[in-house]
N, CA, C and O atoms as a GROMACS GRO file, in nm:
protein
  560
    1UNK      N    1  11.893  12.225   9.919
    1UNK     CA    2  11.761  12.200   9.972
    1UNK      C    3  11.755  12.219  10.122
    1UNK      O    4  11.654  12.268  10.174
    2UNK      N    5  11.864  12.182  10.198
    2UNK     CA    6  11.878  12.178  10.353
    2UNK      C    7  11.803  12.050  10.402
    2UNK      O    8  11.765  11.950  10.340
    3UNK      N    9  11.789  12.097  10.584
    3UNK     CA   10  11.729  11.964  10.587
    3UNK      C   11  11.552  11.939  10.582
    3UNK      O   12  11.478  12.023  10.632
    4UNK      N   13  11.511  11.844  10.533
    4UNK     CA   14  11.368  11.772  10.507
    4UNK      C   15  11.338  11.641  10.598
    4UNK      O   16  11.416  11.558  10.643
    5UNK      N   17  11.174  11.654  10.610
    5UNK     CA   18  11.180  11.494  10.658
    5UNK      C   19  11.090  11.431  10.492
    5UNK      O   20  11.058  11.488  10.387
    6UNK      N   21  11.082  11.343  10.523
    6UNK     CA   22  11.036  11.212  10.420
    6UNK      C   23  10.985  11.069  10.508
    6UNK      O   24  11.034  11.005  10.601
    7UNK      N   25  10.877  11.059  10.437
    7UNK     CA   26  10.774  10.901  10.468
    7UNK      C   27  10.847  10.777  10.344
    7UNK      O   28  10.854  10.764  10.221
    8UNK      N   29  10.892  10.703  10.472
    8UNK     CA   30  10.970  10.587  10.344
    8UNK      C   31  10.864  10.464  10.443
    8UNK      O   32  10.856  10.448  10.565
    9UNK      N   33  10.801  10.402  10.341
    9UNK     CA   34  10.705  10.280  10.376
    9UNK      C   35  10.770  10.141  10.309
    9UNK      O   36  10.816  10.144  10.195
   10UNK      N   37  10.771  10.054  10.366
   10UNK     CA   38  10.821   9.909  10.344
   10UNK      C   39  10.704   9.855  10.309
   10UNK      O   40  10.646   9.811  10.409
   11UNK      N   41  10.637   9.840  10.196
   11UNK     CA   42  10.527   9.766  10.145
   11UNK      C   43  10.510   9.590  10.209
   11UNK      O   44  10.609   9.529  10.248
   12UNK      N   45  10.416   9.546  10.209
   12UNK     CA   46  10.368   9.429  10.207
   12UNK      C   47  10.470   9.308  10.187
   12UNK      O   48  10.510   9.219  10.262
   13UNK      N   49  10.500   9.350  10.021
   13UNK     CA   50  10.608   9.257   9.930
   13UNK      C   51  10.768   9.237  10.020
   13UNK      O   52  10.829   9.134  10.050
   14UNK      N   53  10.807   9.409  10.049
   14UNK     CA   54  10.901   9.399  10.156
   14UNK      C   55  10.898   9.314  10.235
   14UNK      O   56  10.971   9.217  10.215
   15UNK      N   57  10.802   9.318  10.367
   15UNK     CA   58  10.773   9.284  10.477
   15UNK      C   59  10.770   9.149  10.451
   15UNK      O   60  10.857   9.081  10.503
   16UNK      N   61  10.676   9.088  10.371
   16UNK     CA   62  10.691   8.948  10.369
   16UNK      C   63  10.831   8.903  10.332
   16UNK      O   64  10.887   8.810  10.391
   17UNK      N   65  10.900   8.989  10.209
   17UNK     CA   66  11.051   8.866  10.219
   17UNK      C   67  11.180   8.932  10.309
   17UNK      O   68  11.302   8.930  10.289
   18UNK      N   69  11.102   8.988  10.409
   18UNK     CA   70  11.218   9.006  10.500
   18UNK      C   71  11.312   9.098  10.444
   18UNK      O   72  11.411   9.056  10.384
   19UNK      N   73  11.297   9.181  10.456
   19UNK     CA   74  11.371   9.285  10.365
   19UNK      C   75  11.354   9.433  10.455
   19UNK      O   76  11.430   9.526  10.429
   20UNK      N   77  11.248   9.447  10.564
   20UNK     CA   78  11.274   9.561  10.611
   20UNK      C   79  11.397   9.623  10.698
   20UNK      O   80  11.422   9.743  10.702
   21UNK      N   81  11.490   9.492  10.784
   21UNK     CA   82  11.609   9.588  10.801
   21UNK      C   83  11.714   9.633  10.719
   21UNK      O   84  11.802   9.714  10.750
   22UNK      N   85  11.691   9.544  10.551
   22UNK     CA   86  11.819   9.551  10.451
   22UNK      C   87  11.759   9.756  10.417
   22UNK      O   88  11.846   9.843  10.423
   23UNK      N   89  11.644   9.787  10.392
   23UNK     CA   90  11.606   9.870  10.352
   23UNK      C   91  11.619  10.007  10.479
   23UNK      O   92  11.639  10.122  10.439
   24UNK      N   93  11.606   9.979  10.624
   24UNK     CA   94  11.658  10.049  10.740
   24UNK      C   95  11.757  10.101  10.720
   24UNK      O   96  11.772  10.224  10.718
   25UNK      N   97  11.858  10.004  10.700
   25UNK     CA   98  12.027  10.040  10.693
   25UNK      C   99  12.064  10.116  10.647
   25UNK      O  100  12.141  10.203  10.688
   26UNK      N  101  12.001  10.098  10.512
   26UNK     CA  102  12.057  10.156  10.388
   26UNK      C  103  12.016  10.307  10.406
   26UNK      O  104  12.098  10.388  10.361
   27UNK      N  105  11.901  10.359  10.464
   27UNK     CA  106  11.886  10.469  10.515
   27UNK      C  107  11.966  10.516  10.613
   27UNK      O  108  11.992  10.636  10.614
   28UNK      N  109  12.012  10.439  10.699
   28UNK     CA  110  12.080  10.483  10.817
   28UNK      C  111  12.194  10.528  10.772
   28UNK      O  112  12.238  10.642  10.782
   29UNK      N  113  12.265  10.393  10.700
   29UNK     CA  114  12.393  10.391  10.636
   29UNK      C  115  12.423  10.546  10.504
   29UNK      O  116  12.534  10.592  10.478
   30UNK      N  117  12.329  10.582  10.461
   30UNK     CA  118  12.309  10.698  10.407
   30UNK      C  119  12.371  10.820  10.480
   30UNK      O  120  12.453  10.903  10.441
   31UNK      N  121  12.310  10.804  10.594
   31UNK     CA  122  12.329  10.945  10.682
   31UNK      C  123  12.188  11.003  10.767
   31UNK      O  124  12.176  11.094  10.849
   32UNK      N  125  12.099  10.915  10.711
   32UNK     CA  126  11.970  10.998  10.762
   32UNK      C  127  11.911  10.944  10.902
   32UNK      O  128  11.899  10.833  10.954
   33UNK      N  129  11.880  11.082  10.940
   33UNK     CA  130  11.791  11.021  11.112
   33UNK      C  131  11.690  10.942  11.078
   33UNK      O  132  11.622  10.957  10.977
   34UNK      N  133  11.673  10.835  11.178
   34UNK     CA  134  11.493  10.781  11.177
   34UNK      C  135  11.455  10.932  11.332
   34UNK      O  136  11.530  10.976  11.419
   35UNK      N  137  11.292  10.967  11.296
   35UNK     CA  138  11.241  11.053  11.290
   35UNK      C  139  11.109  10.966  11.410
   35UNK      O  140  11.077  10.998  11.524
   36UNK      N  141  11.064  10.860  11.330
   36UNK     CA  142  10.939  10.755  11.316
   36UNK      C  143  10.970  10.650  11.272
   36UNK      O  144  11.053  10.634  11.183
   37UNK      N  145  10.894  10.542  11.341
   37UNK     CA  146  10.942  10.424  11.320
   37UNK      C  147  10.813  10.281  11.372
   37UNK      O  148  10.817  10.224  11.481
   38UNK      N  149  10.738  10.260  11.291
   38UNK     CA  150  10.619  10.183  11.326
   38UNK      C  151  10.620  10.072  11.231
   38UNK      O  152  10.676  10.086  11.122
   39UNK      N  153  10.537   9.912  11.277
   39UNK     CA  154  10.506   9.864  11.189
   39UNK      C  155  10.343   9.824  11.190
   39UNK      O  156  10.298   9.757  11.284
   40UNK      N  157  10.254   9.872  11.072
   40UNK     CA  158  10.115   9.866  11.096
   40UNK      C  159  10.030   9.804  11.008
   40UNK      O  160  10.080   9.824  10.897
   41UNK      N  161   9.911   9.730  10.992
   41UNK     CA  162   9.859   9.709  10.894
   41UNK      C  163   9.762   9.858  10.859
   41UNK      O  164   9.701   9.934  10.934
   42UNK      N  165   9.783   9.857  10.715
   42UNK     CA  166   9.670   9.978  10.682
   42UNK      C  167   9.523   9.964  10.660
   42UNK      O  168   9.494   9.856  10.609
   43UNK      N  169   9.434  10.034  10.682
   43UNK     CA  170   9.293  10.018  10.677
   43UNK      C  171   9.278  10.062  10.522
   43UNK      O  172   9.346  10.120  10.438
   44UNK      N  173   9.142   9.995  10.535
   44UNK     CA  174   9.119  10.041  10.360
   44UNK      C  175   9.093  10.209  10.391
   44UNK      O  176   9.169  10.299  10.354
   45UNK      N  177   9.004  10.221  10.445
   45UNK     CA  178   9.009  10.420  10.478
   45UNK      C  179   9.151  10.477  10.451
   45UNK      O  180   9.180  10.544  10.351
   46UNK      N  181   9.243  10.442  10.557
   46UNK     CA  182   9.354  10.511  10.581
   46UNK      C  183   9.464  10.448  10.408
   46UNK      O  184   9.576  10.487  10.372
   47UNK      N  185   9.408  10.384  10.367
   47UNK     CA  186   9.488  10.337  10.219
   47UNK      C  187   9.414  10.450  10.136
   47UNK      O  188   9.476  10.553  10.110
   48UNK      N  189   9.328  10.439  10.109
   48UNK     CA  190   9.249  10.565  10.027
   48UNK      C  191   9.277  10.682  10.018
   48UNK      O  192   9.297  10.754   9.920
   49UNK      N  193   9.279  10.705  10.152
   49UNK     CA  194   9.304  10.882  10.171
   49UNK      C  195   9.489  10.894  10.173
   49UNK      O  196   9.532  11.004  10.207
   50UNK      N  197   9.564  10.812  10.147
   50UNK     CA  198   9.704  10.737  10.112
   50UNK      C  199   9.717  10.808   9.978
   50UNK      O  200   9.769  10.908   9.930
   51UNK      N  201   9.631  10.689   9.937
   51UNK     CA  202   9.685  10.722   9.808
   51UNK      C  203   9.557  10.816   9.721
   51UNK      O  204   9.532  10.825   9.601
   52UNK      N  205   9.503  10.869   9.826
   52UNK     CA  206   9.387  10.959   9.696
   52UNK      C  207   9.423  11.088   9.597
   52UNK      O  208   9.347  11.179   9.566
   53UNK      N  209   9.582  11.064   9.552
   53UNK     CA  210   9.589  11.117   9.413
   53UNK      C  211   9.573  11.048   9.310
   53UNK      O  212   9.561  11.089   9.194
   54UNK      N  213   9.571  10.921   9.355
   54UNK     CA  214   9.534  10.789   9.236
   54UNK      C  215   9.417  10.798   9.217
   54UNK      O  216   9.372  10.776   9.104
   55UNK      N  217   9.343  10.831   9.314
   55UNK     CA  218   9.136  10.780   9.317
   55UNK      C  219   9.117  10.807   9.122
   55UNK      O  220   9.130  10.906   9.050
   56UNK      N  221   9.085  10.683   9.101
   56UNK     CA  222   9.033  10.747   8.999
   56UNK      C  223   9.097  10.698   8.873
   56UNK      O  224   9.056  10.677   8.759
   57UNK      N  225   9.199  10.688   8.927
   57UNK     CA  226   9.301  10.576   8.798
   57UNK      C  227   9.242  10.427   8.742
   57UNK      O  228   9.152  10.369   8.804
   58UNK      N  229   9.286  10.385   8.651
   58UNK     CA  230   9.284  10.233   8.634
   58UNK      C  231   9.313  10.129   8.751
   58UNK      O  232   9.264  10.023   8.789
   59UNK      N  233   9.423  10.217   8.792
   59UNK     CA  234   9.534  10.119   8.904
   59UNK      C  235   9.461  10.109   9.047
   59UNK      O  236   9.464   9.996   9.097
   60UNK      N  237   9.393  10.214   9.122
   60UNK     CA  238   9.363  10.262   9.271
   60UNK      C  239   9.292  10.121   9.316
   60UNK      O  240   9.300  10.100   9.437
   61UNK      N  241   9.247  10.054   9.263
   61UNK     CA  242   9.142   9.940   9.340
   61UNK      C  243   9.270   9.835   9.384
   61UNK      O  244   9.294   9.796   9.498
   62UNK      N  245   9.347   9.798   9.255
   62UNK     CA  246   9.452   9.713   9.266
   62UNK      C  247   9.576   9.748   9.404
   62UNK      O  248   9.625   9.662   9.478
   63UNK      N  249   9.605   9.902   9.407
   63UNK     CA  250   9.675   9.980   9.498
   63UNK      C  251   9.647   9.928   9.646
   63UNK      O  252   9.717   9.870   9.730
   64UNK      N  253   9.514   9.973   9.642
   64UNK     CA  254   9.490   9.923   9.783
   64UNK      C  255   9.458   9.844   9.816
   64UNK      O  256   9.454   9.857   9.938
   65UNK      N  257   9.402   9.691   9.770
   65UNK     CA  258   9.409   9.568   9.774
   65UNK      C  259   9.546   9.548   9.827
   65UNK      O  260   9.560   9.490   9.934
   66UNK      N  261   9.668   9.602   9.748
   66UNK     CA  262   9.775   9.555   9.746
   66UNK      C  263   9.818   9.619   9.909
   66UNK      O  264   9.838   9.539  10.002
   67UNK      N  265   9.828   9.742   9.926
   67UNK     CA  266   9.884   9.790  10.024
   67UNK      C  267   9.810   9.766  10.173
   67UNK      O  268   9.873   9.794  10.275
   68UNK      N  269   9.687   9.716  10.180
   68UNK     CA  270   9.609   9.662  10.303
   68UNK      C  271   9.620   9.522  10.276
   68UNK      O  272   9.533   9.485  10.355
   69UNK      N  273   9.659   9.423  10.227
   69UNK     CA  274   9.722   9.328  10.185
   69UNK      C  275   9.803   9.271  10.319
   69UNK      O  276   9.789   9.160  10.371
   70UNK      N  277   9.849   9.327  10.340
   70UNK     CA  278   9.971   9.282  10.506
   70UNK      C  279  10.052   9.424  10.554
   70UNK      O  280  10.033   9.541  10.521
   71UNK      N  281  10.171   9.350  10.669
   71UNK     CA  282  10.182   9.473  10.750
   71UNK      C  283  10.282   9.557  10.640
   71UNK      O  284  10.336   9.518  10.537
   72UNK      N  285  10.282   9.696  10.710
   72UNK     CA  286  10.425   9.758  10.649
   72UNK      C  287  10.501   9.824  10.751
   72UNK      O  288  10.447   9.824  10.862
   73UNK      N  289  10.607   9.876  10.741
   73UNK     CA  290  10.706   9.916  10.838
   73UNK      C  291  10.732  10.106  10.757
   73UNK      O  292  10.781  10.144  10.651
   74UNK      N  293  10.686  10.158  10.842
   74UNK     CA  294  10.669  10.311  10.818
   74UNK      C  295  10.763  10.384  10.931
   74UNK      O  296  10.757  10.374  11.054
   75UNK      N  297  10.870  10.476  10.832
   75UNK     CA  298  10.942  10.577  10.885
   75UNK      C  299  10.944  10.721  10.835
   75UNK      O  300  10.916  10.767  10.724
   76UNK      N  301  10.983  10.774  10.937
   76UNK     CA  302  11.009  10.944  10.922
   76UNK      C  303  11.168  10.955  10.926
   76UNK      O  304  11.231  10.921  11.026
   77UNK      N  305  11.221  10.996  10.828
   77UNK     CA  306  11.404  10.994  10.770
   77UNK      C  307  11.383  11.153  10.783
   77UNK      O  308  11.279  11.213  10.757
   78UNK      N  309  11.500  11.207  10.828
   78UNK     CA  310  11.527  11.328  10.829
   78UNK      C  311  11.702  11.339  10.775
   78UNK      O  312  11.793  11.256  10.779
   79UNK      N  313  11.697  11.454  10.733
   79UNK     CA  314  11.832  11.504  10.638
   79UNK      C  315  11.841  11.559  10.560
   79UNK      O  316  11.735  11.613  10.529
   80UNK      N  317  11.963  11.591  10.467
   80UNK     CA  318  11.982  11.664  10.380
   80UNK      C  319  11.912  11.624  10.261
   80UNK      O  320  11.902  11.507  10.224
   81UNK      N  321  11.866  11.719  10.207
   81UNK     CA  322  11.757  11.686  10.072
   81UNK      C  323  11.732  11.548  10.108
   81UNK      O  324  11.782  11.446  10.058
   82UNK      N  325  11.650  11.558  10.200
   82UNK     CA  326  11.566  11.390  10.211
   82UNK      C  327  11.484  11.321  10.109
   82UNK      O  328  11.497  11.202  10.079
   83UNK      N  329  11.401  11.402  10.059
   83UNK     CA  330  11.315  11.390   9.944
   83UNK      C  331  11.392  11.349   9.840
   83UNK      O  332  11.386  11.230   9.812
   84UNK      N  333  11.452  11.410   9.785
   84UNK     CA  334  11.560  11.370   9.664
   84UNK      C  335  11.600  11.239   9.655
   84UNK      O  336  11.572  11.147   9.578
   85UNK      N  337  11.683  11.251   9.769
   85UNK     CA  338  11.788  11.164   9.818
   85UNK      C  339  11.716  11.036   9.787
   85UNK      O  340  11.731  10.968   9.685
   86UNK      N  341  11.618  11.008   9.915
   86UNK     CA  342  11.524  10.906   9.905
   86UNK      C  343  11.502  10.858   9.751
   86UNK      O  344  11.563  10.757   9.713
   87UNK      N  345  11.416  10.929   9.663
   87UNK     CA  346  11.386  10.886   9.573
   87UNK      C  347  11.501  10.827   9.521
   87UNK      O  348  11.493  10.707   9.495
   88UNK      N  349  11.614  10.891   9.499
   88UNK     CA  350  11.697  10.868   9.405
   88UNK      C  351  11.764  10.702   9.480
   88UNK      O  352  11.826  10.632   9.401
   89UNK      N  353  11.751  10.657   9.607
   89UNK     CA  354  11.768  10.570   9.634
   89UNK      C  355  11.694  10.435   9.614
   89UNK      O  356  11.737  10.320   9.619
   90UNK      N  357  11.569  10.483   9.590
   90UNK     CA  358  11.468  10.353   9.576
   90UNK      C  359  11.489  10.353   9.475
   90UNK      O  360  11.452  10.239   9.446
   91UNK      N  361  11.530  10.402   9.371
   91UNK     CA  362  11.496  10.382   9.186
   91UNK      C  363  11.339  10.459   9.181
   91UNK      O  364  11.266  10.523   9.257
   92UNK      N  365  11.343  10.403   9.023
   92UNK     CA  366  11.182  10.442   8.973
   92UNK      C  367  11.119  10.309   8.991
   92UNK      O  368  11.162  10.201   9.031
   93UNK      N  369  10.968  10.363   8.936
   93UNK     CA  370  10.830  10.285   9.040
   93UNK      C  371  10.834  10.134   8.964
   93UNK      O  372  10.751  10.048   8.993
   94UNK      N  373  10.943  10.111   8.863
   94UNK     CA  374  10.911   9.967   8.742
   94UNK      C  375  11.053   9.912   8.821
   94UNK      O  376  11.166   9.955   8.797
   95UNK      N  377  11.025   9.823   8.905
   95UNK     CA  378  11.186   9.763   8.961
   95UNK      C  379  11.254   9.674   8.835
   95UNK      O  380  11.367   9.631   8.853
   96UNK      N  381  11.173   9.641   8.680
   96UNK     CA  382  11.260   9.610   8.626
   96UNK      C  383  11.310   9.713   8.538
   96UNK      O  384  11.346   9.675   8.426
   97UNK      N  385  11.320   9.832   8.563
   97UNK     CA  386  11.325   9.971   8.488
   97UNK      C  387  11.461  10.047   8.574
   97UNK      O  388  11.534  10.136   8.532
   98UNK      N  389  11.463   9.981   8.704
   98UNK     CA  390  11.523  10.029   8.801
   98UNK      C  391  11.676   9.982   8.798
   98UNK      O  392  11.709   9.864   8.783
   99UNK      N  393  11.754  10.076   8.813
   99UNK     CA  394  11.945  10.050   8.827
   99UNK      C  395  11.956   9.986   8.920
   99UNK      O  396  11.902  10.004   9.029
  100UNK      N  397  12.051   9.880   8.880
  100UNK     CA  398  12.113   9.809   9.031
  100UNK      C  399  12.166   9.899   9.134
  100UNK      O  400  12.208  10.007   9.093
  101UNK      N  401  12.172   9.873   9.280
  101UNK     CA  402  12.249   9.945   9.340
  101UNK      C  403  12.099  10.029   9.403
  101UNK      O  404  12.112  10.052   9.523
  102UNK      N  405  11.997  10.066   9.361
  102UNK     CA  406  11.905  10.127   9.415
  102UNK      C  407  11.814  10.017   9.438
  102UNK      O  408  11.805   9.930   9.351
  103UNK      N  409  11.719  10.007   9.587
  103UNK     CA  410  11.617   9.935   9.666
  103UNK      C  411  11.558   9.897   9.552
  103UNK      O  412  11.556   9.774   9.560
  104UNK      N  413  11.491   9.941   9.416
  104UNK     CA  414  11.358   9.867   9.332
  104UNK      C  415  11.464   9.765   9.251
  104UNK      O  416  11.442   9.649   9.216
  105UNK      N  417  11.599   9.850   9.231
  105UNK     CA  418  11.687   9.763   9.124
  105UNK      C  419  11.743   9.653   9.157
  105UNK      O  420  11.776   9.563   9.079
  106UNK      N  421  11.760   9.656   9.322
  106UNK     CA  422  11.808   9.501   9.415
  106UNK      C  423  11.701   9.424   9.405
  106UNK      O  424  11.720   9.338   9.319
  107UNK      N  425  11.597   9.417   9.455
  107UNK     CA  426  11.518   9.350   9.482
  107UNK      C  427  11.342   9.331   9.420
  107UNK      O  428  11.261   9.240   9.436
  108UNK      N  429  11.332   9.494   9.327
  108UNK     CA  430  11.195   9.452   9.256
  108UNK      C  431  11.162   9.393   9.120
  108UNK      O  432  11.256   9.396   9.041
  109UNK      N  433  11.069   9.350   9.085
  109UNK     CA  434  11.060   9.248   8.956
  109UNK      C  435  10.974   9.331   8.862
  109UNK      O  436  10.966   9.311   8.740
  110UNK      N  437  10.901   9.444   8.942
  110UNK     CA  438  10.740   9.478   8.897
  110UNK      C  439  10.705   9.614   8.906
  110UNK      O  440  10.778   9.689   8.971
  111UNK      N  441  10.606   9.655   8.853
  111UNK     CA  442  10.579   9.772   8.882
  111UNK      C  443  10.490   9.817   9.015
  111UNK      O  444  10.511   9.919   9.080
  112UNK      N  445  10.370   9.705   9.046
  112UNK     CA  446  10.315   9.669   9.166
  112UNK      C  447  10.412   9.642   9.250
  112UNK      O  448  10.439   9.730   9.332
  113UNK      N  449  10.476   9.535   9.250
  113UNK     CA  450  10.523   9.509   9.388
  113UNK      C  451  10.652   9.560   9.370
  113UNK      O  452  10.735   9.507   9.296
  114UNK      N  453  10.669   9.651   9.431
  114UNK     CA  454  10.805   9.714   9.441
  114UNK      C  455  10.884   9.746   9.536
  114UNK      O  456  10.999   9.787   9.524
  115UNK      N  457  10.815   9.727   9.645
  115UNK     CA  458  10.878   9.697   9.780
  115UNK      C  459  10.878   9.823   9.863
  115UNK      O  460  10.854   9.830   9.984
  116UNK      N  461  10.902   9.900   9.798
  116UNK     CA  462  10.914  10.047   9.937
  116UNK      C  463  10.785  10.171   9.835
  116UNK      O  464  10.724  10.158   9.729
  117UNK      N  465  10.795  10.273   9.931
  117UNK     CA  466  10.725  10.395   9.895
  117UNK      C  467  10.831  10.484   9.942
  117UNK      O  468  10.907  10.453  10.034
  118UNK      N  469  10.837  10.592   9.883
  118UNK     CA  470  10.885  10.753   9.924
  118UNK      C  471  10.786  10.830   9.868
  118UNK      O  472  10.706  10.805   9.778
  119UNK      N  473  10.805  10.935   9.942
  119UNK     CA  474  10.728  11.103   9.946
  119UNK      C  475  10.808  11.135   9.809
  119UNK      O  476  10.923  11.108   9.772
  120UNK      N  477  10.707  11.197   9.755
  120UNK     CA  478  10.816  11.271   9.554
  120UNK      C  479  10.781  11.393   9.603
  120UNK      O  480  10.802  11.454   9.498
  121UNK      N  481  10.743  11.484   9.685
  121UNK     CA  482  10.793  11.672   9.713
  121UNK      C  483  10.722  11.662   9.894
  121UNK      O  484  10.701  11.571   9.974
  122UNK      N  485  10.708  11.773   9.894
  122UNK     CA  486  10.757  11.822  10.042
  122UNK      C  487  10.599  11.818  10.098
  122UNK      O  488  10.567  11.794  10.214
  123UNK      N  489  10.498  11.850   9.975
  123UNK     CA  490  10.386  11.847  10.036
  123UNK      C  491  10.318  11.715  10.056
  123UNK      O  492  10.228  11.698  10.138
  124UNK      N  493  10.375  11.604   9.962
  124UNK     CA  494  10.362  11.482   9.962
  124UNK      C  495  10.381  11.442  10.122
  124UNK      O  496  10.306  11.394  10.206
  125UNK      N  497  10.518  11.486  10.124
  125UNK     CA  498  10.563  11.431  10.243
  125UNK      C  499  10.480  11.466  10.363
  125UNK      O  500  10.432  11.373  10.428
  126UNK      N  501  10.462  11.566  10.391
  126UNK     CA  502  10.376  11.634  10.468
  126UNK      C  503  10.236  11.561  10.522
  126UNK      O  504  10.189  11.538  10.634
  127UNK      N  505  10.184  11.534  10.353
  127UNK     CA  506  10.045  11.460  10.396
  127UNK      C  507  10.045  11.374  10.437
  127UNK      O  508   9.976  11.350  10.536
  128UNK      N  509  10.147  11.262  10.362
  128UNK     CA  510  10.170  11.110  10.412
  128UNK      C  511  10.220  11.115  10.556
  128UNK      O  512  10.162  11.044  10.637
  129UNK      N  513  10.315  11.187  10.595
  129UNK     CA  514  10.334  11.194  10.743
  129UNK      C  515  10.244  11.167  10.827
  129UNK      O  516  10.237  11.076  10.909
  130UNK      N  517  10.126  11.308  10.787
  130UNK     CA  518  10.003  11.294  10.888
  130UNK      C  519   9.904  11.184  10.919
  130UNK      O  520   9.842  11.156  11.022
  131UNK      N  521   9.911  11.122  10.772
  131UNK     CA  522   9.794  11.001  10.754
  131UNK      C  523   9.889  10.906  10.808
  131UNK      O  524   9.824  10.801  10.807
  132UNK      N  525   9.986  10.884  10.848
  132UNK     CA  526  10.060  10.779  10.901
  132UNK      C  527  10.126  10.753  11.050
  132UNK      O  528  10.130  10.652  11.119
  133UNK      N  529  10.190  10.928  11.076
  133UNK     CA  530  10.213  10.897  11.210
  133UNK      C  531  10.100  11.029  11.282
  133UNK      O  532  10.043  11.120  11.221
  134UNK      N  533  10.097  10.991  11.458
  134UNK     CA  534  10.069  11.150  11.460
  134UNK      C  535  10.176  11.190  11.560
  134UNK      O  536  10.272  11.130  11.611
  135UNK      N  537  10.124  11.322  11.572
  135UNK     CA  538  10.280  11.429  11.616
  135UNK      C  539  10.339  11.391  11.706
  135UNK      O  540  10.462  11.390  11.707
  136UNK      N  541  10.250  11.340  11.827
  136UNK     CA  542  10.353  11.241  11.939
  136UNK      C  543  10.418  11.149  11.880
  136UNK      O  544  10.538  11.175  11.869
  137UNK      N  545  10.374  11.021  11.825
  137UNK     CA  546  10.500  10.951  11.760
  137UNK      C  547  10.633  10.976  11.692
  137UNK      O  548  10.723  10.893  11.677
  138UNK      N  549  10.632  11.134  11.644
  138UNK     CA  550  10.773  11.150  11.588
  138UNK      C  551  10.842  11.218  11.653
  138UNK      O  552  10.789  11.312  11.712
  139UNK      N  553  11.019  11.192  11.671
  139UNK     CA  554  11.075  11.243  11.795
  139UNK      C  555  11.143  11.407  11.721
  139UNK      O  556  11.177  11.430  11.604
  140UNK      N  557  11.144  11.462  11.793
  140UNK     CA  558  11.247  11.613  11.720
  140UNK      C  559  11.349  11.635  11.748
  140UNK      O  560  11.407  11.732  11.698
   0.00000   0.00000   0.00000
């Protein structure tokens, strides 16, 4: 794949139990650059246009309740197959579905609260980047 960047977000659930430097590390400790590095509350606008591949689901009202809910801690990871990588580090989106040893499988219970976000392809990443940081905030 070479190298990629990727949007890894520390949800709400994170943030409240103190969990955003266990989830830092583990990126760092990986190998990957931080890129970006903020902690913000999200607007309902900027949650929408977030997540507006959901618009439209059962789930989207609950989504962003949840994710404008409190702060989150948002980074830009750069490295080798970042995208991949990432995912394959958080687990899948059901933390009780999720392998130990991966971020949802340590610490999530749920399919809602699951504690982190990653980018799943390149254009993902791309968008979420923009809606999150802008180009001055990320270093090269």
């Amino acid at each position: 794949m070479g190298v990629e960047r990727t949007l890894i977000v520390v949800k709400p659930d994170g943030v409240r139990r103190g969990l955003v430097g266990e989830i830092i590390s583990r990126f760092e400790r990986k190998g990957f650059k931080i890129k970006a590095l903020k902690m913000f509350k999200f607007t309902r606008e900027q949650a929408e246009e977030f997540y507006r591949v959901h618009k439209g689901k059962h789930f989207f009202k609950d989504l962003i309740e949840f994710i404008t809910s409190g702060p989150v801690v948002a980074m830009v990871i750069e490295g080798d197959s970042a995208i991949s990588v990432a995912r394959i580090m958080i687990g899948p989106t059901d933390g009780r579905q999720a392998p130990p040893g991966t971020i949802r499988g340590d610490y999530a219970l749920s399919k809602q609260y699951n504690i982190v976000h990653a980018s799943d392809s390149p254009e993902s990443a791309e968008f979420e980047i923009r809606v999150v940081f802008r180009d001055n905030e990320i270093i090269d």
